[in-house]
Structures are given as C-alpha cells and as structure tokens.
N, C-alpha and C positions, 0 to 999 in steps of 0.2 A: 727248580723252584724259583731262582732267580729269575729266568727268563717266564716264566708263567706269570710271575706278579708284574713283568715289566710290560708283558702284553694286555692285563686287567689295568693298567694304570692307561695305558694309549688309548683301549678302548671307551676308560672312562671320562678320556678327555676329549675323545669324538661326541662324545653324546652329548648332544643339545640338551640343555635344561637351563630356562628364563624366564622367569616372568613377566607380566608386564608386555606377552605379546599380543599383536591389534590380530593380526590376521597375514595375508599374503596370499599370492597367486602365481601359476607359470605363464611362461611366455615360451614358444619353439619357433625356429626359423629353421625351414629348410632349406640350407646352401646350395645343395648338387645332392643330387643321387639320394646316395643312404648318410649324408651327413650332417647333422642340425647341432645348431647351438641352441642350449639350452639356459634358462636364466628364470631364476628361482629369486622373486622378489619378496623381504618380509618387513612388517611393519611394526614398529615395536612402540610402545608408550614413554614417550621420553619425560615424562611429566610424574613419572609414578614408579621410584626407585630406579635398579640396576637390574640389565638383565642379560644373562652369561652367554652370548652368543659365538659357537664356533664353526669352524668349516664344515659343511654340512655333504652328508650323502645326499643322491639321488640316485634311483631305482628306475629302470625300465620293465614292466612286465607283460609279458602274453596277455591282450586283453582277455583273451577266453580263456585260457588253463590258468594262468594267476602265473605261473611259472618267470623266473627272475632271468633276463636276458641283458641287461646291461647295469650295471654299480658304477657311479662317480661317485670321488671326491672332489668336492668343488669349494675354492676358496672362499672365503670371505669378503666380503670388498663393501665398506662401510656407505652410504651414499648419504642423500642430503638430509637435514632437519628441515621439514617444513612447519611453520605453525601456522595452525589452526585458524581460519577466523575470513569475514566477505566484508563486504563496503558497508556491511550494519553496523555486526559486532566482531570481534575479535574477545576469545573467552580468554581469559586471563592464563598463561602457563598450562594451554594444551597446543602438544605439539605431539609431530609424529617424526619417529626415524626412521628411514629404510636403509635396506642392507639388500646388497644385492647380490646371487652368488651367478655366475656365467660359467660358459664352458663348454665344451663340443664333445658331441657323441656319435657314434655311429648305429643306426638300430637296420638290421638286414630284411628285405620284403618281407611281408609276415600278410596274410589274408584278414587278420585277425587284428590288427593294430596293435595298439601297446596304452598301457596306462602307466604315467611317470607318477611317481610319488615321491615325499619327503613328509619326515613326520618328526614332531616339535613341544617340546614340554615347556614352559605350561602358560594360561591364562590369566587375565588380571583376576586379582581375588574376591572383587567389588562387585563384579557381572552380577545382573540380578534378576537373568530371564533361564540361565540354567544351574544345572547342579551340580557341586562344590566345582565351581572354575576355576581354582588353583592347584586342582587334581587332573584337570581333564586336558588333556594333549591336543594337538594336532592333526592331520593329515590333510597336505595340499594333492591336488590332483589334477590332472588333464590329460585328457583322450585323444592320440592320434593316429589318424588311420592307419593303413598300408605306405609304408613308402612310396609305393610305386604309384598311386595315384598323385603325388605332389603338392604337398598342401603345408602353410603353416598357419598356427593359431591366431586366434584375434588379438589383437594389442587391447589392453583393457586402459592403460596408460597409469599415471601416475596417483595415487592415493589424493583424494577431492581433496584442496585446502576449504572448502566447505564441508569439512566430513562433523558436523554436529547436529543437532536439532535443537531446536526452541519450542520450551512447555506453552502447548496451546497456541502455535502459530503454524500454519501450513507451510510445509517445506517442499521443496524440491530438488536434490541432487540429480544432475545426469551423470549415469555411470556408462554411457555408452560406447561402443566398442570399435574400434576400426579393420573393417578383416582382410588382409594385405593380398587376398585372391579373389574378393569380390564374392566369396558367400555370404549369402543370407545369413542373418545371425537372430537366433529367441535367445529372451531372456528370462530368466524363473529362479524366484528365491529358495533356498533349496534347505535342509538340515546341512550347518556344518558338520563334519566326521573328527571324530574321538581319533586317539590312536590305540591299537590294539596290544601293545604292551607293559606291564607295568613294573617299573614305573614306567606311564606313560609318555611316550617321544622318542625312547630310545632310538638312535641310530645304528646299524641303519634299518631303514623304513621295511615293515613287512610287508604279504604281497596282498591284494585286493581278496574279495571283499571287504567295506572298512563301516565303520561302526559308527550311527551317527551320536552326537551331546545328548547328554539327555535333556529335557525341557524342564524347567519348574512348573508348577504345576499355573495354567491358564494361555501358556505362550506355545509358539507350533511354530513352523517355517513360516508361515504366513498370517502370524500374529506375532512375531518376534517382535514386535515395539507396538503395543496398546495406543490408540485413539482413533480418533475420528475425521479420517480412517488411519487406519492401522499400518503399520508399512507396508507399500505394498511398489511392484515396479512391473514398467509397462515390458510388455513382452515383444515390442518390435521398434523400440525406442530405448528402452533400457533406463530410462529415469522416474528414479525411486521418488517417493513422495509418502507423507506421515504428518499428521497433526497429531503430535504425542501428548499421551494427558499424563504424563508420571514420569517426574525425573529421575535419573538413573543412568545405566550402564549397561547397552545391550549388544551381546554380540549379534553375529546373522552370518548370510552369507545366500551371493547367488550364482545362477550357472549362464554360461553363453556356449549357445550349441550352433554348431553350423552348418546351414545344409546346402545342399548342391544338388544339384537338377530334383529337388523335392526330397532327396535321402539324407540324413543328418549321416555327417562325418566324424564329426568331434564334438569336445566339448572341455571348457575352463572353467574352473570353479574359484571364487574367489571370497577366501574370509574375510571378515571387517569387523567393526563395533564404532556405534554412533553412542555418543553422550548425550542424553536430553537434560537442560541444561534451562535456567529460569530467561536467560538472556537480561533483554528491556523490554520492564511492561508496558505497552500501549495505552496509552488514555485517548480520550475524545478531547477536542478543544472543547473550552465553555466561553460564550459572548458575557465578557463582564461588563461592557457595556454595548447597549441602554443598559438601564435595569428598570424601566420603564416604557412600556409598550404601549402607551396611546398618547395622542398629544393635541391639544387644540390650538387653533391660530384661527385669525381674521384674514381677512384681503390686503396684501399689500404687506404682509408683517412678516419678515424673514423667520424662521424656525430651524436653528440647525441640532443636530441630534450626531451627539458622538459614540461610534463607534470602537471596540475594543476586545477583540480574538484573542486566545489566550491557551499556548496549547501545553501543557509542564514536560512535554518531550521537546526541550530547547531545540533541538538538531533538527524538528519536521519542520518541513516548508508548506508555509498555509497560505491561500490565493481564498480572498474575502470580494463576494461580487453583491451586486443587490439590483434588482430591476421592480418598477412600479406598477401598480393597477391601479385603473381607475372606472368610474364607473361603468359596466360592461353596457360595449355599442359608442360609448362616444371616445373618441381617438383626440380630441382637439385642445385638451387641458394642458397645463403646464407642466413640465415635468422636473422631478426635486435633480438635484446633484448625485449622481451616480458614484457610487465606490468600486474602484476595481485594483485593488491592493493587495503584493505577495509581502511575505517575509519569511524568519525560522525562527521560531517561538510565539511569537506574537506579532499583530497587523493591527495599527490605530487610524482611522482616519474619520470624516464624520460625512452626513448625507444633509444637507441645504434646502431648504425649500419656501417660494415666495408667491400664493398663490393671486391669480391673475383674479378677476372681476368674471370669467367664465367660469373656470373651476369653481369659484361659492356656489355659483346658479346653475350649475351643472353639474360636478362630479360630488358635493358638500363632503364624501370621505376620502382619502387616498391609502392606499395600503402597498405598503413595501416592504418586500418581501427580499430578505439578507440570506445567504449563502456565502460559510464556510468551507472548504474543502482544506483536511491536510492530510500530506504524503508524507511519508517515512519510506524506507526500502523495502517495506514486509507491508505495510498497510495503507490504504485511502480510507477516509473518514469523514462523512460528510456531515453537516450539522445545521440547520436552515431556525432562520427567527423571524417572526412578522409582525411589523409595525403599522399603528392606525392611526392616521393627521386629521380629525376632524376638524373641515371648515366652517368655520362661523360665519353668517349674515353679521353685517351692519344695515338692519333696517333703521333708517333713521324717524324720528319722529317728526312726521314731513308738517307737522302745524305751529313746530319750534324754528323749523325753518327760516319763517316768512314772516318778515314783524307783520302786523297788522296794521298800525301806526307808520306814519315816517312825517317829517319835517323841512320841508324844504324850503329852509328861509334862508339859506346861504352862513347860517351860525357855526359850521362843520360839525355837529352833532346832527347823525341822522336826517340827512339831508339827501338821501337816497332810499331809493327800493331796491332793495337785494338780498340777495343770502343771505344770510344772519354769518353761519360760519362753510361760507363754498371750499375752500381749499380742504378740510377735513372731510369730506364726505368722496368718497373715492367711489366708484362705479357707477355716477349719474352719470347717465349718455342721452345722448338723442333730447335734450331739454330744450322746449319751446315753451315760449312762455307771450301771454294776449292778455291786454288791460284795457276795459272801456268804461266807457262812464255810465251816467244813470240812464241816459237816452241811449245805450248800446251801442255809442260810438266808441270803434278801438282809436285808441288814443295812445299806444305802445304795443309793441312785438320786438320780439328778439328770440334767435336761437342761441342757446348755450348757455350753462348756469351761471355764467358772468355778466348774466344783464345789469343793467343800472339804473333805472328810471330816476329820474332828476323832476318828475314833476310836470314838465312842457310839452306840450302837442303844436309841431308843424312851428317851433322853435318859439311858441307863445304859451304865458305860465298858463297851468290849467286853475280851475277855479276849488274853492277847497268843496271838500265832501267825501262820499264815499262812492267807492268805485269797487268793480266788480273783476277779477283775474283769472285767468284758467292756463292751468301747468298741462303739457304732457311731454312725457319723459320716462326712461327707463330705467331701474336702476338694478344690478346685477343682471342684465338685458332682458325685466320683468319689466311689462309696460303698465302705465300708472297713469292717471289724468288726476288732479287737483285743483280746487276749486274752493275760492274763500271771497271774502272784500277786503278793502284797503281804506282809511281814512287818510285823508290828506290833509294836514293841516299847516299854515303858512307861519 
C-alpha cells in the first residue's frame, strides 16, 4: 500500500497541469545516425497568475501504427522573459515565458517516421474563440521522417516580441521559418489539438490520432481572429497578417511542412495566442490655421497667411508642403512663399505673398494649395487645404490724375504740370506724355510719369491759355491713350 500511494504521488507530480499556457512547438536536430536532440519549447502567460510547470515527458511513436517507440523524461530548464511590444506600442504587463525542455534520443530506421508528442493542461481561462479553455489540454506535435533519409526540422525561432494585435489596424507578424537542410517549407494555419485525456494533459502523452479544440461557435482554423481580413498567413512566406475588429484573446496555431524533391517530409506545428488589444487610436491631423480660405490684396501689398498642422498623436511626424496655381497657360506670375515644414505634433509656419504689376493683369486669382502628410509606425495620413488670393486692380481714376489748371508764376504753389499723386500709382509703365498749343505746336514731350512741365518751350515762357495733352501709357500692362486740355495761367 505504502509503495502504491508513493508511486500515485510521483506520477502525480509528473503531470503537468498550468494555466496561463500561450502555446509551444518542437524543434529536432539530427546529430549522426539514429541520434537527435530533441527540444520542446513552451510559452507560458507571465502576465496572468502562476502556472505549475514540471519536467515533462515526450513520446515517440510509429507514424503509421500510433504504436509508442521511445519515452523521455526531459528536464526543465526555465528560459527568458520576453515582453511584449515594437517601436509603436509596448502594451502595458504582457509578457511571455519560455521554458524549454532539451535532450537526446535515439529513434531506429523506421519506413514510417515517427510522430513526437507531448501533452499539457491547461489554457488561459479568458480565450474567447473556443470552448471552455481552462478545460482544454494540449498536444504539441511534429513529424519526422525515416532516419535514414537525414533531415532535421525547421527552426521556427523565438516567440514574436510582436506577438499582439491592434483593434482595427493591419498587422503583420513574420513567423517564418529557417529549415537547416534547405527544404522547401508551406505554411497553413491549422486546428490546435485537445489532449485526449482527462483530466486533460496528463503525462505522459497518449499516441496519435489527437483531437482538435473545439471552436466557439463563428471561428475555424481560418477564422480564428475576425476581421478585415481575418487571420490569415501566406503559405510560402509564412507571415501572418489580421485587421482584427474585436478585442479579446485568441488562441490559433499553424503548420510548417517540408518538402523535398516535391514530397512533403515532415511537418511542425506550433501553438500561440494573439491579444487584440485597443493599442493608440489614430486620428487625422486638422489645419487650425487658416480658418479662413480666401483672401484679397492689391499690387504691391504683402499678404502673409499663417499656417498651423496639428495632429493629437504627439509622437507622429508631419511634413506640411504647399505649391501654387495660377492661371492655367501662363507660368510668368509671381510666386507666394512656399512652406516645407516637418515636426511631431504639430508644424507652424506661414506662406507670403506680394503680387507683381503682371499677376493683377494676368493671373487676378492665385490658389494654393497646402498639403499635410503624417506618419506614425502603423499609419500615413494625408490631409490637403486650398487657399484663393484674389488680386485686386488699382484702376486709378486717370481725370484725378492730371490737374487741369497749373500756375506757373514761380509762387511754389502749382507751378508745375504733373501727376497730381505719381509715387502712389504703382503699374504705370510705358508713359508718354505730348503738350501743344492752340496752333498744334507740341511745345512738351516726355517719357515716364515723372514729367514736369514748367510752363517754357525752347527755354521761353509759353503764353497763358489753353493747351491741348495726350497720354499714352500702360497700366497693369493694359494700354490706354488720354486726352484732356490744360489752362495755363501766369
């Protein structure tokens, strides 16, 4: 009796039973011959309680008869804490443990290969794509050939420190695999397997056929995580990818078979579970300023217009550009101050503009058109605004111009002909200006609106009266001829 209870006490402290486990995979290398080390790696939830991990069997069996050809006990050997998280986010206290069990074995030619197992109780309680997941076991598994053809499995490597996803963001994890013989490797997401005892896990491991989770009801191997699209992974790259629309907790699991000269050899399966996860929501930048989108100005009159990006994800980097139109076919106009301006958060600067004597008489609108771009690690976002400078004419009223009158008795009052106000009138060009008398003698000429008549022809005073002028000249390079009289009075 003594010795019976002491053999249910050994066995009951072989038997794995933990919660709180992620998943895990094997790995076989073969040494020489008939001799491979074997290494059983598991992934546990260090974020979510205690979970009773012990030295664990492993099983070889006849792939075809199911029949049990080799049993280790393989120790324990605790490995790293990785946490969770990439150059976005880092999710607050998720992390993974591994444990990793190694160890050699010897399996003798067999036609038939072998399928290694190891079976494991139990899952997180939380899972929310199958049924009751704190009931449901384990079983890891991998297929290798005959001995005697010489092969070992693919390295699948170390559990993603990207292992999460983000609600409503396109993911992409590479889970791709390195195969140390240079076969070809598919990949395919697959039903994890239950274990067939219960309580489930027991050690050690029964023999094949194994029995997969069961689904909750809307999810499959290849709907195990909902959205748009759903998880899904490429089958000659091996990187998964999911836009998940519902946070939660999903196990999965996929396969890597290898083939060689076109025959599949083996094959690795390996469990997981992704957390979909709110992460940081994405906003668009908004331009706070302008907040006003048209604007008018005259010839000659500076207009500057401030600019202001503004994105409430401090951490994105935004590049604020702006280029102008003007009226389509003519290229010759003035062009405003250009912005081309990064920052993270936000980007202030402003666009200038002073338009020339062509642009009134040529382009009269100009339209500039702003461009935001911001980055984040997940997202570009582009956001564009356009703004309309309408130029105004200064037609002057060219009969205010030109006294009619002038005085040239040397009293410094109006003792000249000339512009009333020339310095104020900006795009008179090309101004000529002809004065003759009653008999149609010109008796003054000058080019440029700075003329000055004094009165004198041929340095002798002219006689008073009325005399007759003619302008031609251009103004916003629209040509114009004017025509009035002049009293002259001494």
């Amino acid at each position: 009796m003594r010795y019976s209870l002491l053999i249910l006490l050994l066995l009951l402290g072989l038997s794995s039973k933990g919660s709180h486990i992620i998943g895990g995979n094997f790995e076989v290398t073969q040494k020489s011959g008939n001799e491979f080390n074997v290494m059983l790696t598991i992934f546990k939830d260090c974020s979510r309680g205690t979970a009773r991990l012990t030295d664990m069997y492993v099983s070889a069996f006849d792939a075809a008869t199911g029949a049990e050809v080799v049993r280790v006990l393989i120790a324990i050997n605790p490995g790293d804490t990785l946490a969770l998280g990439d150059e976005c986010y880092s999710p607050p206290s998720l992390c993974v443990e591994e444990y990793n069990y190694l160890d050699s074995i010897t399996l003798p030619n067999n036609p038939n290969g072998y399928i290694l197992s190891a079976q494991l109780c139990c899952r997180n309680a939380i899972i929310d794509n199958i049924v009751n997941p704190d009931q449901t076991g384990m079983t890891w598994t991998v297929k290798v050939p005959d001995p005697a053809i010489g092969n070992s499995t693919p390295r699948l490597g170390r559990y993603p420190t990207a292992g999460f996803l983000c609600l409503q963001q396109l993911r992409t994890l590479d889970l791709g695999a390195v195969d140390p013989d240079g076969d070809s490797l598919f990949y395919e997401l697959v039903t994890p397997y239950t274990s067939p005892s219960s309580p489930p896990g027991s050690n050690p491991a029964k023999a094949p056929p194994y029995s997969p989770i069961n689904w909750n009801t809307g999810y499959s191997a290849n709907n195990a995580i909902i959205g748009n699209p759903s998880l899904q992974i490429d089958g000659n790259t091996g990187v998964l990818t999911c836009n998940a629309s519902q946070i939660g907790l999903y196990v999965f699991a996929y396969s890597v078979s290898e083939y060689r000269g076109g025959v599949r050899i083996g094959e690795v399966r390996r469990d997981m579970q992704l957390q979909v996860l709110p992460c940081e929501t994405n906003t668009l930048p908004t331009f706070v300023a302008p907040q006003t989108l048209s604007y008018n100005t005259i010839v000659r009159e500076e207009t500057c217009i401030s600019i202001l990006v503004v994105d409430s994800n401090e951490t994105d980097s935004i590049y604020v550009t702006s280029e102008f139109a003007a009226t389509p076919g003519y290229e010759g106009s003035t062009a405003p101050s250009s912005i081309k301006k990064n920052g993270f958060g936000s980007v202030q600067g402003q666009i200038c503009y002073t338009p020339n004597c062509l642009d009134v008489n040529l382009v009269k609108t100009m339209a500039i058109n702003l461009k935001a771009i911001s980055y984040n690690c997940r997202h570009t976002d582009t956001i564009t605004e356009s703004l309309v400078i309408n130029l105004e004419s200064i037609n002057p009223d060219v009969e205010e111009l030109f006294p009619n009158v002038f005085t040239p008795n040397g009293d410094g009052a109006n003792d000249f002909f000339q512009l009333t106000e020339p310095i104020s009138i900006p795009c008179l060009n090309d101004f000529e200006i002809r004065i003759f008398n009653r008999w149609g003698t010109l008796v003054y000429e000058h080019q440029g609106s700075d003329f000055s008549w004094d009165g004198n022809y041929k340095s002798r005073e002219t006689a008073d009266g009325v005399y007759y002028f003619i302008i031609n000249g251009s103004y916003t390079d629209e040509p114009f001829t004017y025509k009035n009289f002049l009293t002259l009075i001494r």
